[in-house]
C-alpha positions in Angstrom: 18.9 -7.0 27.6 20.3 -6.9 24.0 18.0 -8.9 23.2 14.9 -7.0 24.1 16.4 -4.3 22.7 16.5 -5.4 19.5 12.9 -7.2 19.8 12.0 -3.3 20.3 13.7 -1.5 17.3 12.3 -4.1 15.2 8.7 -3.8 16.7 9.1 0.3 16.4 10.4 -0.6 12.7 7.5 -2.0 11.4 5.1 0.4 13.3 6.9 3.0 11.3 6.8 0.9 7.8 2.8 -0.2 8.4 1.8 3.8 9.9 4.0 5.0 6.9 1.7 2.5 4.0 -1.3 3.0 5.5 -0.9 6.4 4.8 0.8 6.2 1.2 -2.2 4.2 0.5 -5.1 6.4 2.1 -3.8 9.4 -0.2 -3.6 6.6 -3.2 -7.1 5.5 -2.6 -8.4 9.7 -2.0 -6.4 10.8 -5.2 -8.3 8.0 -6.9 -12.1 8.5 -6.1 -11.3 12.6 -6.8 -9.6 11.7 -10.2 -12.4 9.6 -10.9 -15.2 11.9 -10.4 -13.3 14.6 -12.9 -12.5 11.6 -15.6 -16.2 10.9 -15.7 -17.2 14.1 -16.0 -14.9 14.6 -18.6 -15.2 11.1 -20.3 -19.0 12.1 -20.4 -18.1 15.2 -22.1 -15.7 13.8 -24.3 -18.3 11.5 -25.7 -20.6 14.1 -26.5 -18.2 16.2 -28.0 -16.7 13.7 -30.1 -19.8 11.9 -30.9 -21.6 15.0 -32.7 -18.0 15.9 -34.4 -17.4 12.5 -35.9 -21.4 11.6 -37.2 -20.9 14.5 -39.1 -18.3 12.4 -41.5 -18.8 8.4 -40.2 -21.5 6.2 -39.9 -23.2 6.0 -36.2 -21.3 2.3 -36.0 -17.8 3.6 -37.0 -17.8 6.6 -33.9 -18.9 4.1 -31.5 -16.2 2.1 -32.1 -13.6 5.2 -32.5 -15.0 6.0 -29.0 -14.6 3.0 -27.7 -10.9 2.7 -28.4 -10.5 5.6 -27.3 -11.8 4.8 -23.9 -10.1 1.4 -23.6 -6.7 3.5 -24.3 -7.2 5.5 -21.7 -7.9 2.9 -19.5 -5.1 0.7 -20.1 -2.9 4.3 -18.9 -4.6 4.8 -16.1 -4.3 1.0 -15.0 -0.5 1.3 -15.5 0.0 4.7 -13.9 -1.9 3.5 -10.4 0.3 0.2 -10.3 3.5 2.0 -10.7 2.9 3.1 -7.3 6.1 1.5 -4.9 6.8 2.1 -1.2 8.6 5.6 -0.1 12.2 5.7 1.5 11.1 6.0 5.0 9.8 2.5 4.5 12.2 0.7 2.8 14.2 2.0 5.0 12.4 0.7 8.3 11.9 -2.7 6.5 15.5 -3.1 6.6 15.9 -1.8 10.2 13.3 -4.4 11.3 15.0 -7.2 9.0 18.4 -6.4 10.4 16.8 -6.6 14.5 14.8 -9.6 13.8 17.9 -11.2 12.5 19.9 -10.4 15.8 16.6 -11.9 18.0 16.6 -14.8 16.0 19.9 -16.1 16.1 20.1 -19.2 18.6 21.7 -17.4 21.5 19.4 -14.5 21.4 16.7 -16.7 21.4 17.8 -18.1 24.4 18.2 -15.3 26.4 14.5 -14.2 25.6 13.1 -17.0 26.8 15.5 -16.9 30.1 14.4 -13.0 30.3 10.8 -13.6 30.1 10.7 -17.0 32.1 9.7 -14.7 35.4 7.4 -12.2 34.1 5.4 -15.3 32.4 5.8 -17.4 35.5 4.3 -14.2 37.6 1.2 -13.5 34.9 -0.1 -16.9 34.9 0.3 -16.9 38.3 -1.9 -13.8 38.8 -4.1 -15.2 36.1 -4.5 -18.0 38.6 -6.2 -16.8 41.4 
C-alpha cells in the first residue's frame, strides 16, 4: 500500500508542477503578444520621430544606421529579459516532492510489491477484455 501511495503523491506532484508551467507560460506568451503590439507601435513612432530629428544634422545613410543600432539594442534586451524567465516555488517545490516518491517506488522492494499489488487487477482487466 506504501507503495501506491507514493506512486500517487508523485503522480499528484507533477500534475501540480505541469498545471503550475502551463500556466507560468500562458501569461509568458499573453504578456508577450500585448508588449509586442505596444513596442511596434512605439518602434514605429520612434523611427519617425528620430528619423526627421537626426536628417536635420546627418546624411540619410548615417540615421539609418543610428536607427538601426538602436533597434538591434533593444532587441538584444528584450531577448535577455524573456529568457530570464525560471520556474516559480510551487514548482520546484512539487518537482522535488515527485523526485523524492518516485525514488521510494523505484527502489527494488517497492517495485516488487507494485507488481504483486497489481498482479489481480491486471489479471481481472484482461480477463474482461477477453470476452
Amino acid at each position: 500500500m506504501r507503495t501506491l501511495r507514493l506512486a500517487r503523491i508523485a503522480a499528484e506532484a507533477e500534475g501540480l508542477r505541469l498545471r503550475h508551467t502551463a500556466r507560468r507560460t500562458v501569461t509568458r506568451i499573453v504578456c508577450g503578444l500585448i508588449a509586442m503590439v505596444f513596442l511596434f507601435g512605439a518602434l514605429v513612432f520612434a523611427h519617425v520621430a528620430g528619423w526627421y530629428w537626426l536628417r536635420a544634422s546627418w546624411d540619410r545613410q548615417y540615421v539609418a544606421l543610428a536607427l538601426m543600432a538602436a533597434d538591434l539594442v533593444l532587441a538584444v534586451v528584450l531577448v535577455i529579459v524573456a529568457a530570464r524567465s525560471s520556474p516559480g516555488q510551487v514548482e520546484v517545490e512539487a518537482l522535488a516532492v515527485r523526485q523524492r516518491a518516485l525514488a521510494g517506488v523505484t527502489s527494488g522492494a517497492a517495485m516488487s510489491a507494485l507488481v504483486m499489488q497489481l498482479a489481480p487487477v491486471l489479471g481481472r482487466w484482461m480477463f474482461r477484455s477477453r470476452r
